[in-house]
PyMOL Python script that loads the backbone (N, CA, C, O; Angstrom):
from pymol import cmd

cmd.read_pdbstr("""\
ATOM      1  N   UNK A   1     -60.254  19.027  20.348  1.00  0.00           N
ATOM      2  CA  UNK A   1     -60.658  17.653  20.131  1.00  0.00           C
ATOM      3  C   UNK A   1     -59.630  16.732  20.803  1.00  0.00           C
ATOM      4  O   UNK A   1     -58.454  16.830  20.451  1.00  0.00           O
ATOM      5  N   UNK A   2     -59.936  15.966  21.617  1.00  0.00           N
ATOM      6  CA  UNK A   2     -59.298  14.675  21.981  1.00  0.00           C
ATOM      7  C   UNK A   2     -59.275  13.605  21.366  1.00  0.00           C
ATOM      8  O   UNK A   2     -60.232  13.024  20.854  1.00  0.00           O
ATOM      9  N   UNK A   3     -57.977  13.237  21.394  1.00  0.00           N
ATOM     10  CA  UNK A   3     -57.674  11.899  20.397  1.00  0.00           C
ATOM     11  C   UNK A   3     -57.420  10.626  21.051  1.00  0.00           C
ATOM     12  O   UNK A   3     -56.571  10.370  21.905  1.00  0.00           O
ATOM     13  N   UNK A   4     -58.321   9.837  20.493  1.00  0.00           N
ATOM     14  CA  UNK A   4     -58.603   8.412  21.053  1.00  0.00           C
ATOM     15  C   UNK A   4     -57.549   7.822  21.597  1.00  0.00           C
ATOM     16  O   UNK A   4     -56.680   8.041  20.754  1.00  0.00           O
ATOM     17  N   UNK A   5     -56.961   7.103  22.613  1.00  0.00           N
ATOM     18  CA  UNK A   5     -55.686   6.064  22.184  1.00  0.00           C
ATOM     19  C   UNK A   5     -56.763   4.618  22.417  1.00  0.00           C
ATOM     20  O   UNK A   5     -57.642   4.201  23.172  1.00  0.00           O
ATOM     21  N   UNK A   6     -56.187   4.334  21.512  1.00  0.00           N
ATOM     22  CA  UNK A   6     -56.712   2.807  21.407  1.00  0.00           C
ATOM     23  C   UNK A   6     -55.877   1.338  21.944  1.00  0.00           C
ATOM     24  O   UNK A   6     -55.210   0.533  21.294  1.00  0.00           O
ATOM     25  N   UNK A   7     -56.079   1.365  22.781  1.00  0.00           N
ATOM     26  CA  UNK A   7     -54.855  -0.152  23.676  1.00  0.00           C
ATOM     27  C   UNK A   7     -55.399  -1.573  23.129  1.00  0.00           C
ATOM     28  O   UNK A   7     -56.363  -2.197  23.573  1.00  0.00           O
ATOM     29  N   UNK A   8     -54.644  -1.893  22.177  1.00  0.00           N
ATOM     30  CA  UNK A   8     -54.617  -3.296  22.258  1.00  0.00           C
ATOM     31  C   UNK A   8     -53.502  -4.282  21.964  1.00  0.00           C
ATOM     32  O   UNK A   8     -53.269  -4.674  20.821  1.00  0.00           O
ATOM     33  N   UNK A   9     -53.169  -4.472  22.487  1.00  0.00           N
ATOM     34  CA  UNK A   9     -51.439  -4.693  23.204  1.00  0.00           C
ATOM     35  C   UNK A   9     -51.643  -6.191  22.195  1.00  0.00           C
ATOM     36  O   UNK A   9     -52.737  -6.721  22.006  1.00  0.00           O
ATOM     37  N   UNK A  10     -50.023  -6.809  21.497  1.00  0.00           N
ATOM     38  CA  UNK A  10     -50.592  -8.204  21.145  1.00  0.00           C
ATOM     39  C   UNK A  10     -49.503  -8.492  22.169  1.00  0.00           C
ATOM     40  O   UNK A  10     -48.513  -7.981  22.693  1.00  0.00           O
ATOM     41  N   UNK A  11     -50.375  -9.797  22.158  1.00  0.00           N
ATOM     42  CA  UNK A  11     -50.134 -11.101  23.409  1.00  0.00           C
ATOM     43  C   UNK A  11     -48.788 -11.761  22.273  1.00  0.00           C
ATOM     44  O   UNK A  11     -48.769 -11.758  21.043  1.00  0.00           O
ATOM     45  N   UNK A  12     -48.225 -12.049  22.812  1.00  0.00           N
ATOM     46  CA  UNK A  12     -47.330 -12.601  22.597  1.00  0.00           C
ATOM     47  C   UNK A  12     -47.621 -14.809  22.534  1.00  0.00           C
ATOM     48  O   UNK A  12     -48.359 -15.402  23.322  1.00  0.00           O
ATOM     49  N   UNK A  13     -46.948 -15.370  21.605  1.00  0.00           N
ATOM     50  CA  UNK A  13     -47.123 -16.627  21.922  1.00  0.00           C
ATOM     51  C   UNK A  13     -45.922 -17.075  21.992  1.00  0.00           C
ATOM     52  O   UNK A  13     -44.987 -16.296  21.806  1.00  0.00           O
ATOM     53  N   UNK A  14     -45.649 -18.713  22.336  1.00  0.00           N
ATOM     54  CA  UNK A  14     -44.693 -19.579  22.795  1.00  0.00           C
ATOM     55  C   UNK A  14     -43.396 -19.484  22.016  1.00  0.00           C
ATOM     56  O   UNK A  14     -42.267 -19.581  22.497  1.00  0.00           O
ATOM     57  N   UNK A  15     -43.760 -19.250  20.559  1.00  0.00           N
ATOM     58  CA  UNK A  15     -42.988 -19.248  19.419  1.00  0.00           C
ATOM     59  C   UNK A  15     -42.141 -17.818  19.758  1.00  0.00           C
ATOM     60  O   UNK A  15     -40.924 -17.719  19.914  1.00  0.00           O
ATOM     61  N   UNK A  16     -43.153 -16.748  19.825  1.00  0.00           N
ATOM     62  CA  UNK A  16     -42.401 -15.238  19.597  1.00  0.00           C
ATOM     63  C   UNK A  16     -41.293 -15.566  21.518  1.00  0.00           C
ATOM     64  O   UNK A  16     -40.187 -15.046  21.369  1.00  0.00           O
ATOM     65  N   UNK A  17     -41.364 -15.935  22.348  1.00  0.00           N
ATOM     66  CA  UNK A  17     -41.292 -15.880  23.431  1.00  0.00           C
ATOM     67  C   UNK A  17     -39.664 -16.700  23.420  1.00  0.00           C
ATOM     68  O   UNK A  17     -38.594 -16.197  23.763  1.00  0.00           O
ATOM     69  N   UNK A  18     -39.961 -18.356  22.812  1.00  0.00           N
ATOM     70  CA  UNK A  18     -38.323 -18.825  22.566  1.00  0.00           C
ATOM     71  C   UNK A  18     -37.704 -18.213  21.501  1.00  0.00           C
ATOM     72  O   UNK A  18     -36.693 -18.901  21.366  1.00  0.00           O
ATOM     73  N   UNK A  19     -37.660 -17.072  20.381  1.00  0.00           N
ATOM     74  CA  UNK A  19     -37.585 -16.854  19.887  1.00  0.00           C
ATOM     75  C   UNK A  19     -36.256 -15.445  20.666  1.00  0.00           C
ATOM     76  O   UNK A  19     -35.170 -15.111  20.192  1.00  0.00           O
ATOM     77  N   UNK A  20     -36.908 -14.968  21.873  1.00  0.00           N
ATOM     78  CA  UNK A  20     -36.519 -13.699  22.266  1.00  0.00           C
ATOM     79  C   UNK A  20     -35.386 -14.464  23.158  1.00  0.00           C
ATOM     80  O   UNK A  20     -34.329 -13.840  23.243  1.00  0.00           O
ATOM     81  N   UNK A  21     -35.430 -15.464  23.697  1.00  0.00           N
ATOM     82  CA  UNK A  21     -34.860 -15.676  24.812  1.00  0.00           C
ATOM     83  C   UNK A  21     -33.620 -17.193  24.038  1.00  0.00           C
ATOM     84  O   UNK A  21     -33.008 -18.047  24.679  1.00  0.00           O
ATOM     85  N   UNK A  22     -33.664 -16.986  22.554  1.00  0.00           N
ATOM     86  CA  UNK A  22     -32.697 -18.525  22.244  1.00  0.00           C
ATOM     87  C   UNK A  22     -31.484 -17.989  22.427  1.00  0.00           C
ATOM     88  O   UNK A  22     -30.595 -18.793  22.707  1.00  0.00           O
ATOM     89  N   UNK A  23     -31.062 -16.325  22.312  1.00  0.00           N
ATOM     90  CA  UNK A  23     -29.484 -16.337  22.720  1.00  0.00           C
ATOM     91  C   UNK A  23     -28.886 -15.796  23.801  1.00  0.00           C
ATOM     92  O   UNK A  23     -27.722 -15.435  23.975  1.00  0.00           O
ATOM     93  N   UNK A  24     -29.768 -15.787  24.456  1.00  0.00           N
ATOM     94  CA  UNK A  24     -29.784 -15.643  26.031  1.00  0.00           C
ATOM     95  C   UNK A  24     -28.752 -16.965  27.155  1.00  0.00           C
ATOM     96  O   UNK A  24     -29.169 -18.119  27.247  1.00  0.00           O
ATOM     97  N   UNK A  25     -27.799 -16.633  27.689  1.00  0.00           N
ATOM     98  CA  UNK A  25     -27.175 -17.762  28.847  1.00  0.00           C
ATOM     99  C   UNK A  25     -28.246 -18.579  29.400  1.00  0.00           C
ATOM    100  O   UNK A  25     -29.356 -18.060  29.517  1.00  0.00           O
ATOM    101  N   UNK A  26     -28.054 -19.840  29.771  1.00  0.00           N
ATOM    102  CA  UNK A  26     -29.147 -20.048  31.082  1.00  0.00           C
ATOM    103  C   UNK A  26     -29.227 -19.520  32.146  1.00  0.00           C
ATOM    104  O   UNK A  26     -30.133 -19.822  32.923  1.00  0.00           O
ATOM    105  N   UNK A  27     -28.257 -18.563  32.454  1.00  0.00           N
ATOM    106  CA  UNK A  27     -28.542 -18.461  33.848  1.00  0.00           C
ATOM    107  C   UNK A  27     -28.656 -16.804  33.842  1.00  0.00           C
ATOM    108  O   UNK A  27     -28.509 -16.134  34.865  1.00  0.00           O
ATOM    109  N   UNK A  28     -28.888 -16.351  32.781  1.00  0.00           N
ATOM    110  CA  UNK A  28     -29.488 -14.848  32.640  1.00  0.00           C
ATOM    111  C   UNK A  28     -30.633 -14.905  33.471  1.00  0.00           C
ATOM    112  O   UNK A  28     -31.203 -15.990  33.583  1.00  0.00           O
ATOM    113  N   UNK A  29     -31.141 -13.727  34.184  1.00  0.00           N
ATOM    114  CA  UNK A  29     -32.159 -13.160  35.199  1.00  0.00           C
ATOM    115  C   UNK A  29     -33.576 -12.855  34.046  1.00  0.00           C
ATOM    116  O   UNK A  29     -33.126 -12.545  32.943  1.00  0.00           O
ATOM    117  N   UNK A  30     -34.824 -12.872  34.065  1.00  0.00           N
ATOM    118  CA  UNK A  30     -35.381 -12.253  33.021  1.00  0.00           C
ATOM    119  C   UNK A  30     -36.033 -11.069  33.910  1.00  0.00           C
ATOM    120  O   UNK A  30     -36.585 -11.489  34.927  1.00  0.00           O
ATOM    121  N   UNK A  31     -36.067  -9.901  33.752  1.00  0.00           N
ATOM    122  CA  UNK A  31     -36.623  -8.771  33.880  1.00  0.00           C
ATOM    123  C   UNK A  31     -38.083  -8.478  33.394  1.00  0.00           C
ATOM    124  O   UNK A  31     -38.649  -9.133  32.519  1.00  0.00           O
ATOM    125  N   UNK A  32     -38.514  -7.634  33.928  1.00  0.00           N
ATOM    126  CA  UNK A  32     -40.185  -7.641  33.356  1.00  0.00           C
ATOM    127  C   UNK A  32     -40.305  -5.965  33.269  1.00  0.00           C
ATOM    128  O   UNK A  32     -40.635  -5.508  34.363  1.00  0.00           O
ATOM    129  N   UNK A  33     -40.142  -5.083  32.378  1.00  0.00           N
ATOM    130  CA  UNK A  33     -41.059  -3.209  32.942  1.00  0.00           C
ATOM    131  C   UNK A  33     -42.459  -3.559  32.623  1.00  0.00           C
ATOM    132  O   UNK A  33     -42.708  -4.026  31.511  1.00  0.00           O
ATOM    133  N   UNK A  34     -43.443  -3.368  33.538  1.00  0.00           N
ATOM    134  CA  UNK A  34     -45.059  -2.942  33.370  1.00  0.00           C
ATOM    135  C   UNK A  34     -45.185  -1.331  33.019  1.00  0.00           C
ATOM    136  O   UNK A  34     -44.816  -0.286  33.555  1.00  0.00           O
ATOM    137  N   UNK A  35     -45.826  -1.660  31.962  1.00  0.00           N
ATOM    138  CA  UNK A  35     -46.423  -0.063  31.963  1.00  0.00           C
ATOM    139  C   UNK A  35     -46.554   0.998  33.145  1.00  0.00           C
ATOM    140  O   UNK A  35     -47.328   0.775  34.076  1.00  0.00           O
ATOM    141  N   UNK A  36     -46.036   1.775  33.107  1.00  0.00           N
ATOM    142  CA  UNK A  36     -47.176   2.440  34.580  1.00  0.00           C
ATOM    143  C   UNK A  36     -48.852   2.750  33.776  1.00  0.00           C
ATOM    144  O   UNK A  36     -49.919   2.685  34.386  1.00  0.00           O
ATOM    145  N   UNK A  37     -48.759   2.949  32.901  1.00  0.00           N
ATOM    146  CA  UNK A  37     -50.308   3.185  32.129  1.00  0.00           C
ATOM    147  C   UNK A  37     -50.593   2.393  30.708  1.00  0.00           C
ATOM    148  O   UNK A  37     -49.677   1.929  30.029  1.00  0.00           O
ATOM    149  N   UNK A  38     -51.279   2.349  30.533  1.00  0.00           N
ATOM    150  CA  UNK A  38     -51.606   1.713  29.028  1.00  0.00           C
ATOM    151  C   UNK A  38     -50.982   1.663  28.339  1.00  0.00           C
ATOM    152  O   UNK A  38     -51.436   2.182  27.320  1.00  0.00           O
ATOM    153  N   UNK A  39     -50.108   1.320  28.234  1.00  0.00           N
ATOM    154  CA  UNK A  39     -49.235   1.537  26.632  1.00  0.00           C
ATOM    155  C   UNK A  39     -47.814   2.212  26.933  1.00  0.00           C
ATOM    156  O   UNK A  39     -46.855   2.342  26.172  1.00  0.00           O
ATOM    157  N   UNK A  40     -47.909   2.459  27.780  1.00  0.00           N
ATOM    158  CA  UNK A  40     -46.474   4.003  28.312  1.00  0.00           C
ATOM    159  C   UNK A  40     -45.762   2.800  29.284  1.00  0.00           C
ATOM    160  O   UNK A  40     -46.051   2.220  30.330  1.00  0.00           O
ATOM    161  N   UNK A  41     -44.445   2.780  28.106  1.00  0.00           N
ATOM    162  CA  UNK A  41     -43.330   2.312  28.910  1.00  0.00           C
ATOM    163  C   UNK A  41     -42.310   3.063  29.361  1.00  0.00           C
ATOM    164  O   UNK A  41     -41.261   2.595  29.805  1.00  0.00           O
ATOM    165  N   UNK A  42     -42.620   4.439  29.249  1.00  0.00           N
ATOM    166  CA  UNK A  42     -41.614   5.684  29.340  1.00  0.00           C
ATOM    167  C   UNK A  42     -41.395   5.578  30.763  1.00  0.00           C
ATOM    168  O   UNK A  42     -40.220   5.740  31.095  1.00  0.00           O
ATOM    169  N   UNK A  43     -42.347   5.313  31.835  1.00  0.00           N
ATOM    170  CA  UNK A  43     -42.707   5.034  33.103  1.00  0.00           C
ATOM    171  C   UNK A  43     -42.544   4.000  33.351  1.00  0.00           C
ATOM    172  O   UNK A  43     -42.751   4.025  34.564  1.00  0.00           O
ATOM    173  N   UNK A  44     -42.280   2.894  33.083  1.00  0.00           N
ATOM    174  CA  UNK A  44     -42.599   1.344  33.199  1.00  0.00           C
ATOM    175  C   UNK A  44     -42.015   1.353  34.671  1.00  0.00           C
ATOM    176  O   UNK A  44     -41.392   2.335  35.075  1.00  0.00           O
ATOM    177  N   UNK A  45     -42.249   0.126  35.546  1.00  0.00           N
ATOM    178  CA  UNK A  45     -41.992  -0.369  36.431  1.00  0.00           C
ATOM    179  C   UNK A  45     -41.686  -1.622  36.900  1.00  0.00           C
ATOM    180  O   UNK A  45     -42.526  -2.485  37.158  1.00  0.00           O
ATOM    181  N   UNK A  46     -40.027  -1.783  37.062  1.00  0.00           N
ATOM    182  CA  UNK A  46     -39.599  -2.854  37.137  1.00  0.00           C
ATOM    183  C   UNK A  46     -39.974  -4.077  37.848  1.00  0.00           C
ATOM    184  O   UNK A  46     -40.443  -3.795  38.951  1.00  0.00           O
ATOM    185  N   UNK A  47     -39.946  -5.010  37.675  1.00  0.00           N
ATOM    186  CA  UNK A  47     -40.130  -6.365  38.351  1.00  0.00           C
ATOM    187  C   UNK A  47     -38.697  -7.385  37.516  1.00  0.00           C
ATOM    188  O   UNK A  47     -37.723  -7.027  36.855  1.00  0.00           O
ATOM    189  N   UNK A  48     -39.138  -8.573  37.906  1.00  0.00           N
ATOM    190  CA  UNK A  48     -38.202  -9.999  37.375  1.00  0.00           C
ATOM    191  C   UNK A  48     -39.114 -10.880  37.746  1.00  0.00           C
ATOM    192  O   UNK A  48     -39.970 -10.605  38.586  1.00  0.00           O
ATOM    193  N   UNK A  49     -39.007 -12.260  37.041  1.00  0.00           N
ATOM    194  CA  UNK A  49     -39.659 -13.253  37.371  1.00  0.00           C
ATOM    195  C   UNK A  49     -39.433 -14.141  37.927  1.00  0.00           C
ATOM    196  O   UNK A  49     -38.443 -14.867  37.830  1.00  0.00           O
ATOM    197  N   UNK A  50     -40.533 -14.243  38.765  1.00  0.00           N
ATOM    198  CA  UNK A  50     -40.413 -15.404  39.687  1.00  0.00           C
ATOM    199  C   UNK A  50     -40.763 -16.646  40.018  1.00  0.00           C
ATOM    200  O   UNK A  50     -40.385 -17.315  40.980  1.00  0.00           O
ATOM    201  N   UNK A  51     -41.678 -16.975  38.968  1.00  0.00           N
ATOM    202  CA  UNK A  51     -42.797 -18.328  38.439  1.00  0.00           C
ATOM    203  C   UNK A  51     -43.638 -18.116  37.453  1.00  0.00           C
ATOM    204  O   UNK A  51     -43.751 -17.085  36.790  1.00  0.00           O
ATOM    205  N   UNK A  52     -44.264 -19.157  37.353  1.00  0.00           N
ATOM    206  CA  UNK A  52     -44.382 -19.439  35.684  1.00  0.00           C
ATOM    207  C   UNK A  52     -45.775 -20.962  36.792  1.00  0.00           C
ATOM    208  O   UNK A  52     -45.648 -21.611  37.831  1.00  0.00           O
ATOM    209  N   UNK A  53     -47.056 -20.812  35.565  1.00  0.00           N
ATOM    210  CA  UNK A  53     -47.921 -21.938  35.681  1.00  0.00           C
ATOM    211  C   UNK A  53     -48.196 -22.427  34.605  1.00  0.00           C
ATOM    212  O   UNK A  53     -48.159 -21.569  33.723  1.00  0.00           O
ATOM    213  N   UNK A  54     -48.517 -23.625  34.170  1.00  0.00           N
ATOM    214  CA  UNK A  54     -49.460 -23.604  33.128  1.00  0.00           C
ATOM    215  C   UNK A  54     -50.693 -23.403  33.550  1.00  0.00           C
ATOM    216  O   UNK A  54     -50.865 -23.387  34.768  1.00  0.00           O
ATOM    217  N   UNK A  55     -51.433 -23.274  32.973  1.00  0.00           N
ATOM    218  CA  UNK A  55     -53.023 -23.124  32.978  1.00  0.00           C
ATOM    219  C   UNK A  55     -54.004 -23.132  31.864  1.00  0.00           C
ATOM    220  O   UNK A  55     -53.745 -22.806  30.706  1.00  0.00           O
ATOM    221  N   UNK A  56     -55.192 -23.548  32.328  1.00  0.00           N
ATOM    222  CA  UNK A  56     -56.270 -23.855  30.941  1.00  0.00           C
ATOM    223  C   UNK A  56     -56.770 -22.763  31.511  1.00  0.00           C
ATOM    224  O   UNK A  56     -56.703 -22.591  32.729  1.00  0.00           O
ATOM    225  N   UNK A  57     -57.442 -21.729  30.520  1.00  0.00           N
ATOM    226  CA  UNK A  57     -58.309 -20.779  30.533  1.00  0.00           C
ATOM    227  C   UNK A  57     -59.741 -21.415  30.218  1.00  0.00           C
ATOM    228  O   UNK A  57     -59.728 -22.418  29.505  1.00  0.00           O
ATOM    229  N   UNK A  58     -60.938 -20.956  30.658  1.00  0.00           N
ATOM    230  CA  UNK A  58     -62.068 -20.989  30.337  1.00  0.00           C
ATOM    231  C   UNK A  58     -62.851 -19.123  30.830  1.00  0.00           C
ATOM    232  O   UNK A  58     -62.620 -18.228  31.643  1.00  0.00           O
ATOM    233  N   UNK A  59     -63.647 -19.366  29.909  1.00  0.00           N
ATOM    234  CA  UNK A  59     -64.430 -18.292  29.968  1.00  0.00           C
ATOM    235  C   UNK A  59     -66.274 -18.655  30.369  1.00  0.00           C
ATOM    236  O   UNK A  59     -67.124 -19.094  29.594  1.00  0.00           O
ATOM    237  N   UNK A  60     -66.397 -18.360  31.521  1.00  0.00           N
ATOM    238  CA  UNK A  60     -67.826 -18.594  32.499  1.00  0.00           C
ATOM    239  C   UNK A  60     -69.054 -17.457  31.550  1.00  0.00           C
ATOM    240  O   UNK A  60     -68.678 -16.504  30.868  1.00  0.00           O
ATOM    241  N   UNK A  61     -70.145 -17.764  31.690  1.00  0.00           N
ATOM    242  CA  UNK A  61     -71.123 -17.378  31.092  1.00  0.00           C
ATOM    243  C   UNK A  61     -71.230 -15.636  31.855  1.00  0.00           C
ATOM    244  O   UNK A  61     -71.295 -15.580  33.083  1.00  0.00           O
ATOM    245  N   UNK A  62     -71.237 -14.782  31.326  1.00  0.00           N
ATOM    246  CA  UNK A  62     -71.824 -13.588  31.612  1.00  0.00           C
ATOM    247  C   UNK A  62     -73.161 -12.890  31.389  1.00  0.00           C
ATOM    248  O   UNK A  62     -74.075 -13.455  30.790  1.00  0.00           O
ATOM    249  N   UNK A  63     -73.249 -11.833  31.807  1.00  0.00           N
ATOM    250  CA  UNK A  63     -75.066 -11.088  31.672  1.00  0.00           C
ATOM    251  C   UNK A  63     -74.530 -10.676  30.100  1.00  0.00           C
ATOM    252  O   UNK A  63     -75.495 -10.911  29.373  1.00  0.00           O
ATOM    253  N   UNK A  64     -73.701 -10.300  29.490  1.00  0.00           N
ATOM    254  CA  UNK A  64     -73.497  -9.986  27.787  1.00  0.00           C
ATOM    255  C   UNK A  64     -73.302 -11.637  26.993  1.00  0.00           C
ATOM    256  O   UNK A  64     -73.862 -12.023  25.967  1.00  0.00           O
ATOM    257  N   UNK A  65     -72.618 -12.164  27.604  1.00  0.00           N
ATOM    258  CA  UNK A  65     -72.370 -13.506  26.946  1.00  0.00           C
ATOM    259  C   UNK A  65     -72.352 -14.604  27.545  1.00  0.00           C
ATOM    260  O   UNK A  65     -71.983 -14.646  28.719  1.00  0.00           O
ATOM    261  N   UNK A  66     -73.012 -16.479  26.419  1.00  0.00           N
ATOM    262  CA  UNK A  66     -73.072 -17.222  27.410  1.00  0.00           C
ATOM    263  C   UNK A  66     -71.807 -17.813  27.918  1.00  0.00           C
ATOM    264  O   UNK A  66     -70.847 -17.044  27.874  1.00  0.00           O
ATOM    265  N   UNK A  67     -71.561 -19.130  28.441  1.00  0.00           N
ATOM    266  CA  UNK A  67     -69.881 -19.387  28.579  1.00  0.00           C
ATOM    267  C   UNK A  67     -70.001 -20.258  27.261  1.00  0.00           C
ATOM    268  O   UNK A  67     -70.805 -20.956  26.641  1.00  0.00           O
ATOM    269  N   UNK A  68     -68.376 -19.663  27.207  1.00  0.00           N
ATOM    270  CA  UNK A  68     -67.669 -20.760  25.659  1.00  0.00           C
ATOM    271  C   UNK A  68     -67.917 -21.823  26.459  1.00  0.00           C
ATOM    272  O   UNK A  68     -68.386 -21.967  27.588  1.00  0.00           O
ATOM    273  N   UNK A  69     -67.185 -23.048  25.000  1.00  0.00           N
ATOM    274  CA  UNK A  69     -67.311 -24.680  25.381  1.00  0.00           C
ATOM    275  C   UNK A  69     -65.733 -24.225  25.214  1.00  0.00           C
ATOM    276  O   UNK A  69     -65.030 -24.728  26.091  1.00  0.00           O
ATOM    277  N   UNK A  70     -64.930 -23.280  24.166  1.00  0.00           N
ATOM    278  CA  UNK A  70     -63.501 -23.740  24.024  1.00  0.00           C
ATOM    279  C   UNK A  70     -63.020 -23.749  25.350  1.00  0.00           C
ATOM    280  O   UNK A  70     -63.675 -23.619  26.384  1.00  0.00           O
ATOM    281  N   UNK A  71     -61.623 -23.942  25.189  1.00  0.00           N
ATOM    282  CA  UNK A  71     -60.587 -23.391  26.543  1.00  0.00           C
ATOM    283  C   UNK A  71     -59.500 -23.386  26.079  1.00  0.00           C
ATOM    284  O   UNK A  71     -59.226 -24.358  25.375  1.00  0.00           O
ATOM    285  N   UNK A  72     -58.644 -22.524  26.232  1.00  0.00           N
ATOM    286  CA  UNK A  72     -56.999 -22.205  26.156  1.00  0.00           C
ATOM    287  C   UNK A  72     -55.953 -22.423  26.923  1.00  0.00           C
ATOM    288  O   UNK A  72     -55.627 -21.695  27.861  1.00  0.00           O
ATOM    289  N   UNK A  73     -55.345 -23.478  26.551  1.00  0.00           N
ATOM    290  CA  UNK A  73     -54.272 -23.748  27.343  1.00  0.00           C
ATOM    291  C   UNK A  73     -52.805 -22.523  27.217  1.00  0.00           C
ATOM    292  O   UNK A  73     -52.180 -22.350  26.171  1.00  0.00           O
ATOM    293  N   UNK A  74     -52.593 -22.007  28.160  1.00  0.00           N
ATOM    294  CA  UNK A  74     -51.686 -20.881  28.615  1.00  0.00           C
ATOM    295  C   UNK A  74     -51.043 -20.736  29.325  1.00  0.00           C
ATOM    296  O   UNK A  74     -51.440 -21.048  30.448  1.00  0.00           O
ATOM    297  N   UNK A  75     -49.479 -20.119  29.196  1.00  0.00           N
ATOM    298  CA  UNK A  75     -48.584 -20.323  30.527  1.00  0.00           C
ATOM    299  C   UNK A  75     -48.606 -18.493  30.907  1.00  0.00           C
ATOM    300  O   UNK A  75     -48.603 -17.617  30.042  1.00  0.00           O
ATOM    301  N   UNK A  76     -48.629 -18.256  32.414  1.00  0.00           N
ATOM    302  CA  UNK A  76     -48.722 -17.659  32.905  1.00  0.00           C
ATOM    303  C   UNK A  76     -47.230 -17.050  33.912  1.00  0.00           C
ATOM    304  O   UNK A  76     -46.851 -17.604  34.943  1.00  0.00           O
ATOM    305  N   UNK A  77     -46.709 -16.061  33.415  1.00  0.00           N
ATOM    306  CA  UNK A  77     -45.383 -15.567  34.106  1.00  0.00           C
ATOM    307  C   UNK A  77     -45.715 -14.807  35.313  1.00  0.00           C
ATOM    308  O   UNK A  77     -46.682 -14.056  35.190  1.00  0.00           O
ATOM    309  N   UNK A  78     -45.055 -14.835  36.601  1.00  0.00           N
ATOM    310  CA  UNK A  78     -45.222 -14.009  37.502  1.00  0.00           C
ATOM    311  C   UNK A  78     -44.109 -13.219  37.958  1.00  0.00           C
ATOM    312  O   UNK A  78     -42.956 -13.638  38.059  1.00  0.00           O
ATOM    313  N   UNK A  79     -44.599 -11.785  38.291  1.00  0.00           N
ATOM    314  CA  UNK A  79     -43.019 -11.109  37.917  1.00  0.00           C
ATOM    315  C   UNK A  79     -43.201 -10.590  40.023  1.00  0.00           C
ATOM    316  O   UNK A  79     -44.164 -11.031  40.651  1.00  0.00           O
ATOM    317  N   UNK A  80     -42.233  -9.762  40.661  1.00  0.00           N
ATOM    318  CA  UNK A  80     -42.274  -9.248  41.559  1.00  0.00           C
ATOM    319  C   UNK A  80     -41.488  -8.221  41.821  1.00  0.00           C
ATOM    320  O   UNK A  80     -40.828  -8.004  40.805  1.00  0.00           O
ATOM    321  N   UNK A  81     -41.208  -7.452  42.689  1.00  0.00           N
ATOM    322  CA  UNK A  81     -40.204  -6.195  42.695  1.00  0.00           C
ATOM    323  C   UNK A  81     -39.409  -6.794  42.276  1.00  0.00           C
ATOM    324  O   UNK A  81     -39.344  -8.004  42.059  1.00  0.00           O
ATOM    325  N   UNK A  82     -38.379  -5.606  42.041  1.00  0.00           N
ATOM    326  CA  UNK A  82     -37.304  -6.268  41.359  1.00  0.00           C
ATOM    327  C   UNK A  82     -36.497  -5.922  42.780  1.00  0.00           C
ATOM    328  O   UNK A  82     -35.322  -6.260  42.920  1.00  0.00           O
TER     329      UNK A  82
END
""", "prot")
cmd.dss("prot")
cmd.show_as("cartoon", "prot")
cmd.util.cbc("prot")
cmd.orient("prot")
């Protein structure tokens, strides 16, 4: 029998985020590991960041669902080799 893994990663918000980074220098580097797979950071793969957007999310109508009216305002990190 094979056993499920179930990925559902929590997102992190603004709060948990200054929270990690209040005793940090300013001029500390921030680092990023990506998974190499779902969930497995045993593998991860380095990056650092290199920009940051804000952005409003919206979600467009699909063939399963129509589009929301909400939208989410969200900041978006961009990491690159390290």
């Amino acid at each position: 029998m094979t056993d499920v893994f179930e990925h559902a990663p929590q997102v992190w918000n603004a709060a948990q985020l200054r929270d990690a980074l209040k005793d940090l220098p300013d001029d500390a580097p921030i680092h990023i590991g990506m998974a190499g797979d779902p969930g497995d950071f045993d593998g991860y793969r380095p990056g650092v960041l290199v920009d940051a957007h804000q952005v409003e999310n919206w979600w467009p109508a699909t063939n399963a669902a129509p589009e929301r009216t909400e939208t989410e305002k969200a900041l978006t990190l961009f990491a690159d080799w390290e």
